[in-house]
N, CA, C and O atoms as CSV, one atom per row, in Angstrom:
chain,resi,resn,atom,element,x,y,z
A,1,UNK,N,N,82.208,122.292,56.812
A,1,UNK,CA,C,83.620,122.110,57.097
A,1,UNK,C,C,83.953,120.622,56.994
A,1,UNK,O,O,83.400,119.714,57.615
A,2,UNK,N,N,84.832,120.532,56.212
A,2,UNK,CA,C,85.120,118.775,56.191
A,2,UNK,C,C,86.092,118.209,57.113
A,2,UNK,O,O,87.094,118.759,57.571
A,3,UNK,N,N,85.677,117.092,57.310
A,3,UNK,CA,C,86.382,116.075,58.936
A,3,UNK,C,C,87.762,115.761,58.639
A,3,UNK,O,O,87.836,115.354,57.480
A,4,UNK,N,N,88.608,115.779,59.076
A,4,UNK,CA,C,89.614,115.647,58.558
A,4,UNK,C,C,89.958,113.737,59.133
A,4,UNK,O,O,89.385,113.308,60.135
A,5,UNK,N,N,90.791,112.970,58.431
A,5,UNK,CA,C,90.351,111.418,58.616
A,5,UNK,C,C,91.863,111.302,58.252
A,5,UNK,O,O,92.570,111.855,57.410
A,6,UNK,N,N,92.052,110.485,59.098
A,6,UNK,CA,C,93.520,109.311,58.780
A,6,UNK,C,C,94.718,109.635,60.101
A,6,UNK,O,O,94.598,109.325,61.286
A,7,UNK,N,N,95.495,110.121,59.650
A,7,UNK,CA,C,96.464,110.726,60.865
A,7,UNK,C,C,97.490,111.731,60.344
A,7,UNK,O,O,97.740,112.026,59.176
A,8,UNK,N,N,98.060,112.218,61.551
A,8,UNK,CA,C,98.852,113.304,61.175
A,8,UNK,C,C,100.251,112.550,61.805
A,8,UNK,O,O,100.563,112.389,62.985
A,9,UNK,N,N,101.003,112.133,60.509
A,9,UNK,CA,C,102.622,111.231,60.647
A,9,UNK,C,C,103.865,111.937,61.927
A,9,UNK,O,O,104.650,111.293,62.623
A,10,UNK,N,N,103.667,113.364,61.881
A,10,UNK,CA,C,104.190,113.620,62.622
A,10,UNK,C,C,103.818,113.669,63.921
A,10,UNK,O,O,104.765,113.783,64.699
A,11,UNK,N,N,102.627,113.614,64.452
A,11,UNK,CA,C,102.200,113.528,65.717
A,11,UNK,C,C,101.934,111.845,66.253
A,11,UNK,O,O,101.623,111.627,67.424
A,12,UNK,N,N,102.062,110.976,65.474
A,12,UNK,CA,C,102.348,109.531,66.076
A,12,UNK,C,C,103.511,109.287,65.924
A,12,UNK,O,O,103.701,108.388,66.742
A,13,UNK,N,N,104.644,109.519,65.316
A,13,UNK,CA,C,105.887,109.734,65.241
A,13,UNK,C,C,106.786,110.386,66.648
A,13,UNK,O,O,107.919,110.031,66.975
A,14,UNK,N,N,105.992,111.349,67.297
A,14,UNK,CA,C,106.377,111.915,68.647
A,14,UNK,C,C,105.652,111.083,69.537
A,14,UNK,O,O,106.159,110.640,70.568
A,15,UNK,N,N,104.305,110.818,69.128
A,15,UNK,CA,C,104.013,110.056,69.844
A,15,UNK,C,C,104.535,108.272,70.638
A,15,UNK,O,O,104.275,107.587,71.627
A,16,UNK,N,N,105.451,108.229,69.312
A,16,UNK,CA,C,106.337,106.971,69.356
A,16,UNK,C,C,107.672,107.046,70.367
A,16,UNK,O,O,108.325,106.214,70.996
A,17,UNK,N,N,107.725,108.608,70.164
A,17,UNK,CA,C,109.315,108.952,70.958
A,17,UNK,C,C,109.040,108.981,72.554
A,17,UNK,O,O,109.806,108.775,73.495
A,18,UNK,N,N,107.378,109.381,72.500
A,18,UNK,CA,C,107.186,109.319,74.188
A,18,UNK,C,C,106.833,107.962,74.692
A,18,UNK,O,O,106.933,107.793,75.907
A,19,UNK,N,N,106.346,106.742,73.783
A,19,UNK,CA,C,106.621,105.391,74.444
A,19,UNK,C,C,107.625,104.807,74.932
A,19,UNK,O,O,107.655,104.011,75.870
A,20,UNK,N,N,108.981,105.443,73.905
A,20,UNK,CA,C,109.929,105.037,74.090
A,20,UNK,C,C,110.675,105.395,75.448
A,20,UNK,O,O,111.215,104.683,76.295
A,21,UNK,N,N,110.441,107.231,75.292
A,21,UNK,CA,C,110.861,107.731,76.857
A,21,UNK,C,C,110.407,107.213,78.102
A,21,UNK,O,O,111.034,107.042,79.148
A,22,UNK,N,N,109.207,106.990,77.821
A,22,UNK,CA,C,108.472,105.973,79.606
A,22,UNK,C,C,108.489,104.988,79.348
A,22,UNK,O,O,107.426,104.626,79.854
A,23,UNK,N,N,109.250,103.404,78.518
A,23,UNK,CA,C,109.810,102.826,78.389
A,23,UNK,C,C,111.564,102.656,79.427
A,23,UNK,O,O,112.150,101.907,80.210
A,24,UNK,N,N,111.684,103.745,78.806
A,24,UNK,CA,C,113.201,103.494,79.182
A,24,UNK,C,C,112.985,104.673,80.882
A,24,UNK,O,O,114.083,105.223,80.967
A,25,UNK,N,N,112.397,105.007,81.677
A,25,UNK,CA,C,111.756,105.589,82.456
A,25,UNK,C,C,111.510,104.762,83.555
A,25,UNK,O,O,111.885,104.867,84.722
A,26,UNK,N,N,110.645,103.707,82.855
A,26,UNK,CA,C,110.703,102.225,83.422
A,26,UNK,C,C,111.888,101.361,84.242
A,26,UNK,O,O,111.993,101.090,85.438
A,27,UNK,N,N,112.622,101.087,83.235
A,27,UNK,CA,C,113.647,100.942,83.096
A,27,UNK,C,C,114.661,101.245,84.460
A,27,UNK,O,O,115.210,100.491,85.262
A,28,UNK,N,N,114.617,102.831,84.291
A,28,UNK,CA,C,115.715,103.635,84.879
A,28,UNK,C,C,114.818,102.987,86.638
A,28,UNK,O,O,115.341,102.458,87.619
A,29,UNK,N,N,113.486,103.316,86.393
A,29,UNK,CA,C,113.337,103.213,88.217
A,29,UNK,C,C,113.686,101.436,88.566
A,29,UNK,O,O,114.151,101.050,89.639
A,30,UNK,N,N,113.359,100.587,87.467
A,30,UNK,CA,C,113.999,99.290,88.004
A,30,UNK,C,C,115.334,99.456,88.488
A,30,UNK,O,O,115.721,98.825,89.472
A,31,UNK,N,N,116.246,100.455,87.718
A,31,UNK,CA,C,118.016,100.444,87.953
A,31,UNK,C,C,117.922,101.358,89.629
A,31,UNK,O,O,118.638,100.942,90.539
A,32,UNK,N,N,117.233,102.264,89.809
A,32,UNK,CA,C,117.022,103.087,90.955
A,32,UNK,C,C,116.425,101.968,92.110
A,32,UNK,O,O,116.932,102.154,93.216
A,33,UNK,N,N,115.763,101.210,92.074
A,33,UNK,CA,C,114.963,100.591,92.828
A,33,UNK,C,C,116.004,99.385,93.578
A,33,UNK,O,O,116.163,98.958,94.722
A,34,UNK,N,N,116.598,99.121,92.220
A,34,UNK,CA,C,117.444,97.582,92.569
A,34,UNK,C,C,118.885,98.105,93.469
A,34,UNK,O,O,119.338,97.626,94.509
A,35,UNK,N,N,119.421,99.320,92.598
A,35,UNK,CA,C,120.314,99.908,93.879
A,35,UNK,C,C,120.089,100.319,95.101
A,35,UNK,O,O,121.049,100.180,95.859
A,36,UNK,N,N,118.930,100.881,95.643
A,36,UNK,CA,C,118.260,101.330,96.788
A,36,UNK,C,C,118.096,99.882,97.345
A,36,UNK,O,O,118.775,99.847,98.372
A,37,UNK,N,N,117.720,99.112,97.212
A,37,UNK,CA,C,117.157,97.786,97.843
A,37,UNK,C,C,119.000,97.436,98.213
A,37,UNK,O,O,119.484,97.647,99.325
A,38,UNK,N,N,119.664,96.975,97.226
A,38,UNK,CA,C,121.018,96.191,97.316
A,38,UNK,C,C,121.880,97.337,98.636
A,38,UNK,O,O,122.721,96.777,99.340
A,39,UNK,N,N,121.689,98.438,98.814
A,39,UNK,CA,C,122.770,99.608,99.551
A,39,UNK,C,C,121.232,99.602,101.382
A,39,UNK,O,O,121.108,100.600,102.091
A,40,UNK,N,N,120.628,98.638,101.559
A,40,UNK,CA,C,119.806,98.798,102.452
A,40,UNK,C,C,120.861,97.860,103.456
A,40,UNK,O,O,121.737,97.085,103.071
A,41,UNK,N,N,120.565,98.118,104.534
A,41,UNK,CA,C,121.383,97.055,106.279
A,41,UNK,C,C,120.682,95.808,106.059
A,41,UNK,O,O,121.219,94.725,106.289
A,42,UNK,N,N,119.430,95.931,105.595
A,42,UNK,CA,C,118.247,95.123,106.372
A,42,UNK,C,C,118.822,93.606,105.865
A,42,UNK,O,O,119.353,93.512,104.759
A,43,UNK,N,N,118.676,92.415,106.762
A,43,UNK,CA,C,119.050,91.299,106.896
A,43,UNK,C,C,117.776,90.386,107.329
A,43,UNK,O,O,116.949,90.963,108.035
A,44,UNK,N,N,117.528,89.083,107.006
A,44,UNK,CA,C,117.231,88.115,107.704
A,44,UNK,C,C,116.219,87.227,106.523
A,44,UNK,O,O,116.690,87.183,105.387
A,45,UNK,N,N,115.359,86.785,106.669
A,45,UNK,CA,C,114.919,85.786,106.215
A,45,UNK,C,C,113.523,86.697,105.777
A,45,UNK,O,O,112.741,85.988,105.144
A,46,UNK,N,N,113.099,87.918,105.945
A,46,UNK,CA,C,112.131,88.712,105.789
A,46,UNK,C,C,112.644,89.232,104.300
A,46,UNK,O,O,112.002,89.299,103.252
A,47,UNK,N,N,114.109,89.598,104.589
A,47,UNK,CA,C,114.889,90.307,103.404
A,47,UNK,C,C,114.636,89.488,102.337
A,47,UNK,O,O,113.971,89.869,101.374
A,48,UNK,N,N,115.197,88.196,102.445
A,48,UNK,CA,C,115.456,87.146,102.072
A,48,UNK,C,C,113.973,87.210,100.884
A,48,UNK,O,O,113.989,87.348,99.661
A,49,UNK,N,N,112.816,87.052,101.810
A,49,UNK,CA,C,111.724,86.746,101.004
A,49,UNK,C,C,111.042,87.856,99.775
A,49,UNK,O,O,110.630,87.705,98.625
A,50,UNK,N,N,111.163,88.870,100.596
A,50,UNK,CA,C,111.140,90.489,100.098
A,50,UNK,C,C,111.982,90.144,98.368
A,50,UNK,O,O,111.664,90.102,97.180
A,51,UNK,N,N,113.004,89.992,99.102
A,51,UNK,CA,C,114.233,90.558,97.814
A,51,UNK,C,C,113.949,89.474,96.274
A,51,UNK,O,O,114.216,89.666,95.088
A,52,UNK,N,N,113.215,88.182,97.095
A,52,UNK,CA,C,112.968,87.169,96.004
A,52,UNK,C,C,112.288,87.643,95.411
A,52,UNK,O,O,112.558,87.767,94.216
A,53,UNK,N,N,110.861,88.237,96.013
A,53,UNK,CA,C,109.562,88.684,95.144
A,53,UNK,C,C,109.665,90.167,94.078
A,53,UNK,O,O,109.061,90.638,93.115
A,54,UNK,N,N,110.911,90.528,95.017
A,54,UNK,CA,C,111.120,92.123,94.160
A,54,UNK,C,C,111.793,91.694,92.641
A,54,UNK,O,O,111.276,92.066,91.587
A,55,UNK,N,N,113.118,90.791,92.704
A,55,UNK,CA,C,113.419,90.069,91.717
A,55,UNK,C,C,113.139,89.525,90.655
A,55,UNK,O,O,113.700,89.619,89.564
A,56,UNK,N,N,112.060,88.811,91.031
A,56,UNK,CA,C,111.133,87.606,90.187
A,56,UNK,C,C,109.788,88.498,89.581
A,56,UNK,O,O,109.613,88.845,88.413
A,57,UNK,N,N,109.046,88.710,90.571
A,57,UNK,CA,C,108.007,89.313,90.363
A,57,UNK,C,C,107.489,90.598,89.837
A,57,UNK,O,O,106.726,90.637,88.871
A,58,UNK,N,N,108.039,91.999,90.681
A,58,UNK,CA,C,108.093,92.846,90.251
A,58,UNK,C,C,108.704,93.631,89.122
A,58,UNK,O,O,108.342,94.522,88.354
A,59,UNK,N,N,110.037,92.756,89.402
A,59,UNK,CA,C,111.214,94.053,87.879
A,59,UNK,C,C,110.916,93.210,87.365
A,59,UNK,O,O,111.969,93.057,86.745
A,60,UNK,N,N,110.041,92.069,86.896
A,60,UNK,CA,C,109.674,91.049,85.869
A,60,UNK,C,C,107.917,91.526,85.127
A,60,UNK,O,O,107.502,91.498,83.968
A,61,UNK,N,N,107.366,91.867,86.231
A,61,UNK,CA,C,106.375,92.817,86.083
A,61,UNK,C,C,106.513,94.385,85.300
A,61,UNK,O,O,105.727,94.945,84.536
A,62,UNK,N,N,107.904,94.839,85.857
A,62,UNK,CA,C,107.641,96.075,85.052
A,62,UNK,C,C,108.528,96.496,84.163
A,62,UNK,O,O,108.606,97.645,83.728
A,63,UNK,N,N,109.524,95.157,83.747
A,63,UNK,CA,C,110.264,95.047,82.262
A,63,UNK,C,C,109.195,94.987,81.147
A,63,UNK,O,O,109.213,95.570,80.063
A,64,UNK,N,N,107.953,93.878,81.822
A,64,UNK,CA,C,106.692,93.530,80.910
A,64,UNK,C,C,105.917,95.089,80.511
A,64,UNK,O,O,105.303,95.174,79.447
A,65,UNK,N,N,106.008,96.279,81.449
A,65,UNK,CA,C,105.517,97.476,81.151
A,65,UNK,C,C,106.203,97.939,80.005
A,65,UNK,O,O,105.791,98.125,78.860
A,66,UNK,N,N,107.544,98.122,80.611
A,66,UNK,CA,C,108.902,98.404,79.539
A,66,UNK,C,C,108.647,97.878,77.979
A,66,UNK,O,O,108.629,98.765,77.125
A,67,UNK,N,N,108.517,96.970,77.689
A,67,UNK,CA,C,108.230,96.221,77.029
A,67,UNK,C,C,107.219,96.576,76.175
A,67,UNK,O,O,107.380,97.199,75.126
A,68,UNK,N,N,105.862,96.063,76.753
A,68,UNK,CA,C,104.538,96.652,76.035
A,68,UNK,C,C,105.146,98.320,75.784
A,68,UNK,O,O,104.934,98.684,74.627
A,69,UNK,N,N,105.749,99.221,76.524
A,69,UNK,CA,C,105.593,100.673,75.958
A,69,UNK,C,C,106.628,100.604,74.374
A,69,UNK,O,O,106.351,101.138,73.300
A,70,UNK,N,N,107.544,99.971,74.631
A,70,UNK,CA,C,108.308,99.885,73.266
A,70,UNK,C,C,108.169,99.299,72.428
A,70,UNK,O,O,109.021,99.540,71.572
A,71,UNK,N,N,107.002,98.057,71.969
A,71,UNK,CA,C,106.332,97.514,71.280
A,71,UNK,C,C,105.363,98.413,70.666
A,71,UNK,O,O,105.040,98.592,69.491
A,72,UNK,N,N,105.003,98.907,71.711
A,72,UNK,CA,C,103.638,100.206,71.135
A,72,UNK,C,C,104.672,101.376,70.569
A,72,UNK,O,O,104.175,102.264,69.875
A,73,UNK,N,N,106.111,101.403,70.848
A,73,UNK,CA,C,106.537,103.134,70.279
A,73,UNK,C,C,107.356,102.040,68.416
A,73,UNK,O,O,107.707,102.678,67.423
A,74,UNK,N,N,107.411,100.942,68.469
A,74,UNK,CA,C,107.354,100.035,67.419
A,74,UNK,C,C,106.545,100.156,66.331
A,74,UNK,O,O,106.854,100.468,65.181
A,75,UNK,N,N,105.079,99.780,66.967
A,75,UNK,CA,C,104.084,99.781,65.769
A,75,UNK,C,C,103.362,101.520,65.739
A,75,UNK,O,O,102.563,101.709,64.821
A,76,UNK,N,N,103.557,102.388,66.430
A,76,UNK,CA,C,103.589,103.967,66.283
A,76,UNK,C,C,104.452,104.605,64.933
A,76,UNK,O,O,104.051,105.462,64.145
A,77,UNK,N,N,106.041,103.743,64.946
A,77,UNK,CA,C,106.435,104.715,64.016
A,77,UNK,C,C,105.949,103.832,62.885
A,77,UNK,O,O,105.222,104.496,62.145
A,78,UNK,N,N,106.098,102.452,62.436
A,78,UNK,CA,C,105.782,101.797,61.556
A,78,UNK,C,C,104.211,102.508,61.034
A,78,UNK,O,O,103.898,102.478,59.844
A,79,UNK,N,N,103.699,102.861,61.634
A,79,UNK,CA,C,102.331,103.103,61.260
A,79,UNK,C,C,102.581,104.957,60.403
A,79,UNK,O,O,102.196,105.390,59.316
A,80,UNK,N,N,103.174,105.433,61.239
A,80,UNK,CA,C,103.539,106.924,60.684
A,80,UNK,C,C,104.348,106.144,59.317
A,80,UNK,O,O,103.763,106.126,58.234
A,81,UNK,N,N,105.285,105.713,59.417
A,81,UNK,CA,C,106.148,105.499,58.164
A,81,UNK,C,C,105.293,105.386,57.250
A,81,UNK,O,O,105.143,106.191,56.331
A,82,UNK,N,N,104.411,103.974,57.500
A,82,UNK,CA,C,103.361,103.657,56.257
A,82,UNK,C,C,102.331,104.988,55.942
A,82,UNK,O,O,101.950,105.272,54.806
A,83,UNK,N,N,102.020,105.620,56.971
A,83,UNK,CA,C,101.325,106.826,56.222
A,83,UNK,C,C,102.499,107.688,55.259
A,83,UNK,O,O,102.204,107.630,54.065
A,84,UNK,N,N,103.413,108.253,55.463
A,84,UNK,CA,C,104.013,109.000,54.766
A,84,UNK,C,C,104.284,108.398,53.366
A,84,UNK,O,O,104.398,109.018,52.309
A,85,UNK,N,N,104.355,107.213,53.551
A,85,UNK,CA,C,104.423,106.090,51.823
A,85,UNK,C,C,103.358,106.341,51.568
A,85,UNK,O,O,103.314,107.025,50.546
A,86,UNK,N,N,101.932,106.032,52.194
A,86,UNK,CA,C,100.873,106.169,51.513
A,86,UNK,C,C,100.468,107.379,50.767
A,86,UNK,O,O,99.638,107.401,49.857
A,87,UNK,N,N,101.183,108.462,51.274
A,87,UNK,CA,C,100.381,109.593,50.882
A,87,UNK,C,C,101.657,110.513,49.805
A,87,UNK,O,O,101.707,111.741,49.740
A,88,UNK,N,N,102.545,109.601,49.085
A,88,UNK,CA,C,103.485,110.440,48.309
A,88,UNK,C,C,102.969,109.763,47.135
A,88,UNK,O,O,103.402,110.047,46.018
C-alpha cells in the first residue's frame, strides 16, 4: 500500500479557519474580561495595581496569543494555496 506524502489543501485550509476562530476567541474574552473588570465597585490602590497589570501585561500577553494564532491561520492558507498551484 503506498504512503500517501505532502498534504491534503483542504484540510490545512480548515485548518487555517480554526486559527483564525481561536484567534478572534481570544480576542472576544479580552473584550469580556475588560468589561467585567471596568462594571466591578472595587476601588483603591489594590484596584489601581490589579487593573495596571491586567492592561499592560495580560491583554498584551494574550493579543500576543491572538496574534501568533493568526499568523499561523496566515502561513496555513498560503501553504494550502501553494499546494493547489503545485499540483495543477
Amino acid at each position: 500500500m503506498a504512503q500517501f506524502l505532502g498534504q491534503n489543501p483542504e484540510e490545512v485550509t480548515e485548518l487555517a479557519r480554526e486559527f483564525d476562530a481561536k484567534a478572534q476567541a481570544v480576542e472576544d474574552v479580552i473584550t469580556q474580561l475588560t468589561t467585567k473588570f471596568a462594571n466591578t465597585t472595587w476601588t483603591g490602590p489594590d484596584r489601581e495595581r490589579f487593573e495596571g497589570d491586567f492592561t499592560s501585561r495580560l491583554t498584551s500577553n494574550l493579543r500576543t496569543v491572538s496574534g501568533a494564532l493568526g499568523d499561523a491561520a496566515i502561513l496555513a492558507r498560503a501553504n494550502a494555496e501553494q499546494q493547489v498551484t503545485a499540483s495543477q
